[in-house]
C-alpha positions as CSV (number, residue, x, y, z in Angstrom):
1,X,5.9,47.1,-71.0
2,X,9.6,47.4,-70.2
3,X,9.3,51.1,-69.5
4,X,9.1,52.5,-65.9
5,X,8.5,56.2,-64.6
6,X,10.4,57.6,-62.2
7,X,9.7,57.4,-58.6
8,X,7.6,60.3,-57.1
9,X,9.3,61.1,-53.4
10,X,6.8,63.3,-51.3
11,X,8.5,65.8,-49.3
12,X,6.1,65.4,-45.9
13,X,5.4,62.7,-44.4
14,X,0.8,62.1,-44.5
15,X,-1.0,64.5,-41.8
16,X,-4.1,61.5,-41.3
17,X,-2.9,59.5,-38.8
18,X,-4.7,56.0,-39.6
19,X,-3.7,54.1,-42.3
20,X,-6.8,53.4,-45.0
21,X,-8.7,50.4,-45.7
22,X,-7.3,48.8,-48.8
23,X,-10.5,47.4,-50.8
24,X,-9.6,44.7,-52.5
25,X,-12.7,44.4,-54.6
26,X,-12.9,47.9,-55.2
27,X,-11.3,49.4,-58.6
28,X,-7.7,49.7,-58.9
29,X,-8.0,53.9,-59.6
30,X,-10.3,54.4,-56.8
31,X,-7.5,52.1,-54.4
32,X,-4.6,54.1,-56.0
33,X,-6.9,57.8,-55.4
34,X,-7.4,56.8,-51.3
35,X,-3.7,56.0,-50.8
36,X,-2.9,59.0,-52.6
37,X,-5.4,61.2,-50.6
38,X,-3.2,59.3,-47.4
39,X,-0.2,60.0,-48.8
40,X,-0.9,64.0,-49.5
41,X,-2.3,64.7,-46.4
42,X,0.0,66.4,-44.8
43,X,0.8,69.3,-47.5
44,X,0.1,72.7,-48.0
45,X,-1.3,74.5,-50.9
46,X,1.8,75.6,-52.0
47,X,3.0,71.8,-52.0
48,X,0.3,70.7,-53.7
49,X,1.3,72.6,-56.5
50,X,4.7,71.9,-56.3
51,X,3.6,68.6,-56.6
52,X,1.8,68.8,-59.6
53,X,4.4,70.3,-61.6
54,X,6.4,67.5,-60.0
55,X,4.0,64.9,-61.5
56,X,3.6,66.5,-64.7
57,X,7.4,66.2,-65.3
58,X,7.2,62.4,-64.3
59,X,4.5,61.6,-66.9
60,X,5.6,63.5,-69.6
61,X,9.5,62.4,-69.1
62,X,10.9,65.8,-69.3
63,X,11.8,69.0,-66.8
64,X,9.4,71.5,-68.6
65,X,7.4,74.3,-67.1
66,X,3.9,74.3,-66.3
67,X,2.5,76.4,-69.9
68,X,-1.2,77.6,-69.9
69,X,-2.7,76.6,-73.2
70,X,-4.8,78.8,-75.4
71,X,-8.2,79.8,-73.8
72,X,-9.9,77.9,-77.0
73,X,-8.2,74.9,-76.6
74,X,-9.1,71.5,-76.1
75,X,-6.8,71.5,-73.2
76,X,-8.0,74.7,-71.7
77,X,-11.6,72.5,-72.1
78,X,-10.3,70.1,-69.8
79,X,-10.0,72.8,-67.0
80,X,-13.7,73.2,-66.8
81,X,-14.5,69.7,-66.3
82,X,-12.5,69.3,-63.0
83,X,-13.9,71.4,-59.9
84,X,-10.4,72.8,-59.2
85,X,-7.6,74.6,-60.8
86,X,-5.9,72.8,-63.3
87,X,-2.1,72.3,-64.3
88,X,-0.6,72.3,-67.6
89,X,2.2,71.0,-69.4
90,X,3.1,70.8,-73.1
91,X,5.7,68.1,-73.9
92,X,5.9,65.9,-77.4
93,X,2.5,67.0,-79.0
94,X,0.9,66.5,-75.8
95,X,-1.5,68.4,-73.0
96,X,-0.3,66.9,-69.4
97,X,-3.2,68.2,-67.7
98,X,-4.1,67.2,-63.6
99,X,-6.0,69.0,-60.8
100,X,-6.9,67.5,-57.5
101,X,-10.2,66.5,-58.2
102,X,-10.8,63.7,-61.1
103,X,-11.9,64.1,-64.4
104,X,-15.2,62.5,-66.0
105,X,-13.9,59.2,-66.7
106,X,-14.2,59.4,-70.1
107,X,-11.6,61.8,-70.0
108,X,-8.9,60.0,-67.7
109,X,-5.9,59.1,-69.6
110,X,-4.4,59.5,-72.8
111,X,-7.2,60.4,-75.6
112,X,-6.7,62.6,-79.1
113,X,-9.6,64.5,-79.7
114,X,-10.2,66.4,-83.0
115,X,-10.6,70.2,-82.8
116,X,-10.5,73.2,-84.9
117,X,-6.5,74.2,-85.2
118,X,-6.2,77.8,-86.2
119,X,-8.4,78.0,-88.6
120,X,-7.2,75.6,-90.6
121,X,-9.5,72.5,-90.3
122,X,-9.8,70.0,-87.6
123,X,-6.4,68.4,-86.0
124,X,-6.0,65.7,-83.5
125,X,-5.2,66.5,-80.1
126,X,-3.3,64.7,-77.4
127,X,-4.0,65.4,-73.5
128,X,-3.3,63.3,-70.9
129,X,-5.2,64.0,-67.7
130,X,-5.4,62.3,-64.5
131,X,-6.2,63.7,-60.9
132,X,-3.3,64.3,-58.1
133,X,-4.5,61.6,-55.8
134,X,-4.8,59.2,-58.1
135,X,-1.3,59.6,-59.9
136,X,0.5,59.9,-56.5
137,X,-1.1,56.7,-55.4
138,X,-0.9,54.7,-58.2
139,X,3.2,55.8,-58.7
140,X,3.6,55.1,-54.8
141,X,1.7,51.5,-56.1
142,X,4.1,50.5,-59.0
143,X,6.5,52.4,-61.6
144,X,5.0,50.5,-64.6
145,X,4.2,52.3,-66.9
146,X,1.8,49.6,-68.3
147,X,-0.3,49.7,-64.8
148,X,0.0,53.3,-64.0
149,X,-1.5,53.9,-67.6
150,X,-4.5,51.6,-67.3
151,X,-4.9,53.1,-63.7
152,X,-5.3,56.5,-64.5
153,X,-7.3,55.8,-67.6
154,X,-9.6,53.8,-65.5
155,X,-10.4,51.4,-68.1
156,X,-12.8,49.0,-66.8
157,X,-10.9,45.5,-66.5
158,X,-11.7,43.8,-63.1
159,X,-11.0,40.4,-64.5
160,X,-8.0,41.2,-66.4
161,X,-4.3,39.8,-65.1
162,X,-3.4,43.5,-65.1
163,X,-5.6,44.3,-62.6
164,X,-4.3,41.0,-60.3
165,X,-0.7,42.8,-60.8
166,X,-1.7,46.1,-59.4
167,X,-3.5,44.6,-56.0
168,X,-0.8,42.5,-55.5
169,X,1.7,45.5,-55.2
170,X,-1.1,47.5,-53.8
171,X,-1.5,44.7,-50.3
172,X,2.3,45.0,-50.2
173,X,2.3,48.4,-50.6
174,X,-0.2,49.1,-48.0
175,X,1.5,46.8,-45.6
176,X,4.8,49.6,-45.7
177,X,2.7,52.3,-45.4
178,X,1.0,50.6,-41.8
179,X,4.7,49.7,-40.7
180,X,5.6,53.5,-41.5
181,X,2.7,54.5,-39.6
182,X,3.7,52.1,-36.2
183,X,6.7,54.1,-36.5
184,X,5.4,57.7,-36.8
185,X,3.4,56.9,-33.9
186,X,6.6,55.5,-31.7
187,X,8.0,59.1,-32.9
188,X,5.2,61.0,-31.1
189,X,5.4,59.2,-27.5
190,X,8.1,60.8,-26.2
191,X,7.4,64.5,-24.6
192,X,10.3,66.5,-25.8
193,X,11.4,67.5,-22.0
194,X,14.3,64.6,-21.9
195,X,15.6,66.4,-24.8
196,X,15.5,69.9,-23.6
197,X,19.0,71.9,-22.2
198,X,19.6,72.1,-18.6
199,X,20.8,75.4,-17.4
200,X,22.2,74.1,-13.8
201,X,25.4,71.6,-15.1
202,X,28.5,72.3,-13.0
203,X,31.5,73.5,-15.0
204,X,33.3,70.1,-15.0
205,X,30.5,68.2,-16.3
206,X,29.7,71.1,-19.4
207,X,33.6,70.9,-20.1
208,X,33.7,67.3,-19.9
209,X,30.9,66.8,-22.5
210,X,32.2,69.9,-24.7
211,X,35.7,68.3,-24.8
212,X,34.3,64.8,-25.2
213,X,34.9,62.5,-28.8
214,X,30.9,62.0,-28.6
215,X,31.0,66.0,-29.3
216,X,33.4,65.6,-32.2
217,X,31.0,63.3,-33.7
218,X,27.6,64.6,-32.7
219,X,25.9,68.4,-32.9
220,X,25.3,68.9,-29.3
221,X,26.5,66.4,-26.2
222,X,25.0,67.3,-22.3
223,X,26.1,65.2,-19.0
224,X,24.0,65.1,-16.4
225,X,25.9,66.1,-12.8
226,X,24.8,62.9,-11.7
227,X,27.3,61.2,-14.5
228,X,30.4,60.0,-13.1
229,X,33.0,61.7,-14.7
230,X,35.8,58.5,-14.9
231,X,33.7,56.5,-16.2
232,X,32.4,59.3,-18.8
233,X,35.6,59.3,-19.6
234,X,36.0,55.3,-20.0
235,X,32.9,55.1,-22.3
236,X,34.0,57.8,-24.4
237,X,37.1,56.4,-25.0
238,X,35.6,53.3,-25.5
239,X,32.7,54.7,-28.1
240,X,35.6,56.3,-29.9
241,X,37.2,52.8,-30.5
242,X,34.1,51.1,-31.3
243,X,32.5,53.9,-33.8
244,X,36.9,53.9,-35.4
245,X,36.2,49.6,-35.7
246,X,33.0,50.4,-37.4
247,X,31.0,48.3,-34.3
248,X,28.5,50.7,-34.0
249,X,25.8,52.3,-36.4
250,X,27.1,55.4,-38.3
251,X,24.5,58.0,-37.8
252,X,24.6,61.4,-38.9
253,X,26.8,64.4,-36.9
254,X,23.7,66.3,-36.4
255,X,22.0,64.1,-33.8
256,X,22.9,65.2,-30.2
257,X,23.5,62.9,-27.4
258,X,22.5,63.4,-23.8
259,X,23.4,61.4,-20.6
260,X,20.7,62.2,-18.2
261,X,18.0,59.8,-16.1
262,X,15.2,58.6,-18.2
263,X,13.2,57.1,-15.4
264,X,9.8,59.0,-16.8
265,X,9.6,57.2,-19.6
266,X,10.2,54.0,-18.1
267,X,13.5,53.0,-20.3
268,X,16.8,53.2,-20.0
269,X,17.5,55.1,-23.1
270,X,15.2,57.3,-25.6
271,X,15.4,58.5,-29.1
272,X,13.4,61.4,-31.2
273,X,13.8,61.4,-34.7
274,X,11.6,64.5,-35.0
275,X,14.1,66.2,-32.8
276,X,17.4,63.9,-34.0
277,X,18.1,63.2,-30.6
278,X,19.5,60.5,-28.9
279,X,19.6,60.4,-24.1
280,X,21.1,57.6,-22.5
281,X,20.4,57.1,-19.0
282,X,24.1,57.2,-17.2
283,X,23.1,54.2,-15.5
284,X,23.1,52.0,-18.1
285,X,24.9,53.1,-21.1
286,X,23.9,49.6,-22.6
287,X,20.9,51.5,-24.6
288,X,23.5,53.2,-27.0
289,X,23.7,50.8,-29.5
290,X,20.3,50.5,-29.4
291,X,19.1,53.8,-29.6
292,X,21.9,54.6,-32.4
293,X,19.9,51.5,-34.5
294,X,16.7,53.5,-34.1
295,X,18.3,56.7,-35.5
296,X,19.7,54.8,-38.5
297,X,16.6,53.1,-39.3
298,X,15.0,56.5,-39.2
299,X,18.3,58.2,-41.7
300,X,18.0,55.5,-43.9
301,X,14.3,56.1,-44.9
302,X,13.1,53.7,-41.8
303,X,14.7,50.7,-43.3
304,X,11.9,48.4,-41.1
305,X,9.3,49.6,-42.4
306,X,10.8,48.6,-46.2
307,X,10.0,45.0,-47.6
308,X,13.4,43.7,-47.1
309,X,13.1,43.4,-43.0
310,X,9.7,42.7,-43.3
311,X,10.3,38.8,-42.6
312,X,11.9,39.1,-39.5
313,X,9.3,41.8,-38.4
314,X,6.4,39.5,-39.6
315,X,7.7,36.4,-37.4
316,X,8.2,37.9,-34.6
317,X,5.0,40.5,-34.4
318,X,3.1,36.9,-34.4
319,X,5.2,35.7,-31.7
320,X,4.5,38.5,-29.9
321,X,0.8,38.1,-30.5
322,X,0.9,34.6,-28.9
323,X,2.5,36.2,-25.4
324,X,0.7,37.4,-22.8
325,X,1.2,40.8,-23.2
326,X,-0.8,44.1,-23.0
327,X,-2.2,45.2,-26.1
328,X,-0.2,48.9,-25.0
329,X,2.6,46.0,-24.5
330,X,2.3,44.3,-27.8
331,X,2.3,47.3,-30.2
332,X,5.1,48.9,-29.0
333,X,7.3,45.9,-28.8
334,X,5.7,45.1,-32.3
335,X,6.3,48.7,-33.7
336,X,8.8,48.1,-36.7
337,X,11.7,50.1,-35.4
338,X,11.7,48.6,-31.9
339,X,12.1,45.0,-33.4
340,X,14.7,46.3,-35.6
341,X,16.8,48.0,-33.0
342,X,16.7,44.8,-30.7
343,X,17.5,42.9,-33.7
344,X,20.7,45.2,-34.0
345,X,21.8,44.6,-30.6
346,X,21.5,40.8,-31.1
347,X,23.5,40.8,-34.1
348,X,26.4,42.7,-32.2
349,X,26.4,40.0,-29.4
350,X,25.9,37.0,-31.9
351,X,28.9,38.5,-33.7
352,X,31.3,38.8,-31.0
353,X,30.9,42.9,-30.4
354,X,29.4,43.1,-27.1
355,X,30.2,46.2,-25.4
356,X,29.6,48.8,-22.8
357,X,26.5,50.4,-25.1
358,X,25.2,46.5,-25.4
359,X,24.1,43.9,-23.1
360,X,26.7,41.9,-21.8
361,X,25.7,39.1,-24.3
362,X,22.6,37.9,-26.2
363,X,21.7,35.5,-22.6
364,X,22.0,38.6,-20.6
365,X,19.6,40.3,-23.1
366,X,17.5,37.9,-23.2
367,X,16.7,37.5,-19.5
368,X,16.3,41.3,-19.4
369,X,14.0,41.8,-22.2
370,X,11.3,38.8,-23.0
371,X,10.7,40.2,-26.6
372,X,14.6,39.6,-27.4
373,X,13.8,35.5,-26.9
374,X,11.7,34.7,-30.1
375,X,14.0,37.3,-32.2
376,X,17.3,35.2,-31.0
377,X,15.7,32.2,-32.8
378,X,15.7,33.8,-35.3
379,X,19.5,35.0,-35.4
380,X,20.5,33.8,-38.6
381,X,18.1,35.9,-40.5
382,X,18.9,38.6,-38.4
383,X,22.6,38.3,-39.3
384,X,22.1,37.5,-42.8
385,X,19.8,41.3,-43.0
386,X,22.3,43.5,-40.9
387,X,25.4,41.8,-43.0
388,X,23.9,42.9,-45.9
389,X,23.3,46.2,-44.7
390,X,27.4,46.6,-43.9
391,X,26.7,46.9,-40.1
C-alpha cells in the first residue's frame, strides 16, 4: 500500500532508562507493544489519555472527538474485554476503540461483526481496536499503513515478506532509540551547580556581560571575576562577527551562556540541555563552538541520534572500541552527541573557520584530543553531513 499514517510525536521523552531487547524471533506486535511500553514510559495519566485521543485521530484520519457509544453496542462490548478503560471514536462507519492493555487477539484490528441495529434486524459493524503500546510502537516502527495494519491485527505471518519489512525497520529503529538513550544519559552527568547564578560578581564584570552581544543573542550571559575583561571584550566582538558570517551554529536565544572555571567536571566547557545552558571555561574559550554543536544537535531533535549521522558515528564508535580506553572512557567519547560535536569542530578547521571558540586547527585538535584522530579520517564524510545540514 501507497498510503502512510501520520507520524505520532510523544510529548516526553521515556521514564525507563535502559533501552529493550529487540527480539528478533519474537512477533512483530509483541516487538512493536515493548518499544511502545519504552516509549510511554515517562507519561502521566493524563498523557496517556491525551495520547489516545491522539492515536485515535491518526487511525481513523480525521480530528474527531473521543464519542462513547451506546451501552448495547458492539463497541461498548469491546470495553469489557480489555482490563482498562477504553477510548472511543466514531469516524466513517467505524468504532476506533484502544485501551492500554490488548484485546483478545481475535479482536485486534479491523473486524465487522453483525449485531442487532435498533431493532431493525442484524447490521454489520466496523471497530478497529488495538492497545496503546502497541499502536505507539508499531507507528514509531513504520508509517505504512500496510505493516501497521497487519501489526495491530496480529495476524499470524512469521514467514511472510511483510513480517521481514517490519524487523528490518524495527533493528534500525531500535538502534535510534539506543543512540537517543547514550544521549539522555550524557544529559544527566552534569550537576546543575556550573549553571547556577553567582551572587558575588563585581559591578564591572555584571555590566560587562549585561552590555555584551552574547546577551543580545542569548537569555541570560554571567562572567566570572576571574574573566579578563579585554579580552571579553575581543571574543565578543569576535563571536559577533563569526555568528553575523554564519561560522558558528545558530542555537536558540533562550540558551544562556556563562564564562566561569569548569575544572570539576574535568573539561574545558559544559552544556545542559535539560537546563539550555551553555559555561565556557574563560581559559579556553575554544569549547564554544563545540558546546554550541551540542545544543543544536539537541534543538534539532538530536540530529546524532537520527539515521543520517549514523555512519560516521558507527565508524568511529568501532574505532574507539579498538583503543585502549576505559570503558567510562569509551562510552562517553562514543555517546552520539559528543562524536557529533567534535565532528563540528573538525569541519570548521577543515573548512578554513578556525577561531577563538575552535582549536587552532584540526593538528592542534588532534594532539589535544585522541578521539578527534580516527574522526579526521574521516573528514570528507564529515563535510559532506555538516554541508548538507547548512552549517
Amino acid at each position: 500500500m501507497e498510503q502512510r499514517v501520520e507520524t505520532l510525536v510523544l510529548p516526553v521523552e521515556p521514564k525507563t532508562v535502559n533501552v529493550p531487547k529487540l527480539d528478533m524471533n519474537g512477533s512483530p506486535w509483541a516487538a512493536a507493544a515493548k518499544l511502545g511500553r519504552y516509549l510511554i514510559s515517562g507519561l502521566d495519566e493524563q498523557s496517556r489519555d491525551d495520547l489516545m485521543l491522539a492515536v485515535l485521530r491518526v487511525m481513523s484520519g480525521t480530528e474527531n472527538d473521543e464519542s462513547e457509544p451506546e451501552p448495547s453496542s458492539v463497541a461498548s462490548t469491546f470495553a469489557k474485554r480489555t482490563k482498562t478503560r477504553a477510548h472511543f471514536l466514531f469516524a466513517d462507519d467505524i468504532w476506533y476503540v484502544t485501551s492500554m492493555s490488548a484485546f483478545p487477539q481475535s479482536h485486534c484490528g479491523l473486524h465487522y461483526w453483525l449485531w442487532t441495529h435498533d431493532g431493525n434486524g442484524r447490521k454489520a459493524v466496523g471497530v478497529y481496536a488495538f492497545d496503546l503500546p502497541t499502536i505507539v510502537g508499531a507507528l514509531a516502527v513504520t508509517t505504512d499503513c500496510d505493516i501497521v495494519d497487519r501489526v495491530l491485527s496480529r495476524e499470524k505471518y512469521r514467514t511472510a515478506p511483510i513480517r521481514q519489512r517490519f524487523f528490518a525497520l524495527a533493528a534500525e529503529r531500535w538502534i535510534v532509540e539506543r543512540n537517543l538513550a547514550a544521549n539522555r544519559r550524557y544529559s544527566m552527568t552534569h550537576t546543575a551547580s556550573v549553571f547556577e547564578d553567582k551572587l558575588d560578581f563585581d559591578d564591572r564584570h555584571r555590566k560587562a556581560a549585561e552590555t555584551s552581544r552574547f546577551a543580545a543573542r542569548f537569555s541570560h550571559v554571567e562572567l566570572d571575576n576571574s574573566v579578563d575583561l579585554d579580552e571579553f571584550a575581543r571574543l565578543d566582538r569576535e563571536f559577533d562577527e563569526l555568528s553575523g558570517k554564519g561560522w558558528l551554529p545558530a542555537i536558540g536565544s533562550e540558551n544562556a551562556v556563562r564564562f566561569r572555571l569548569c575544572g570539576r567536571h574535568h573539561a574545558i566547557g559544559v552544556y545542559s540541555p535539560t537546563l539550555k545552558a551553555i559555561a565556557i571555561d574563560p581559559r579556553a574559550p575554544r569549547s564554544g563552538a563545540h558546546e554550541m554543536a551540542h545544543a543544536y544537535d539537541f534543538e534539532h531533535g538530536q540530529l546524532s541520534a537520527q539515521n543520517a549521522f549514523r555512519p560516521i558515528l558507527d565508524r568511529q564508535s568501532k574505532t574507539l572500541a579498538g583503543m585502549n580506553l576505559s570503558d567510562s572512557r569509551y562510552r562517553y567519547l562514543s555517546t552520539p552527541t559528543e562524536v557529533f560535536a567534535r565532528a563540528y569542530e573538525l569541519h570548521l578547521l577543515d573548512t578554513g573557520r578556525a577561531s577563538s571558540m575552535t582549536s587552532a586547527s584540526v593538528a592542534a585538535l588532534c594532539e589535544a584530543d585522541e578521539s578527534a584522530v580516527p574522526l579526521a579520517h574521516n573528514l570528507p564524510a564529515i563535510n559532506e553531513y555538516f554541508d548538507a545540514l547548512g552549517l
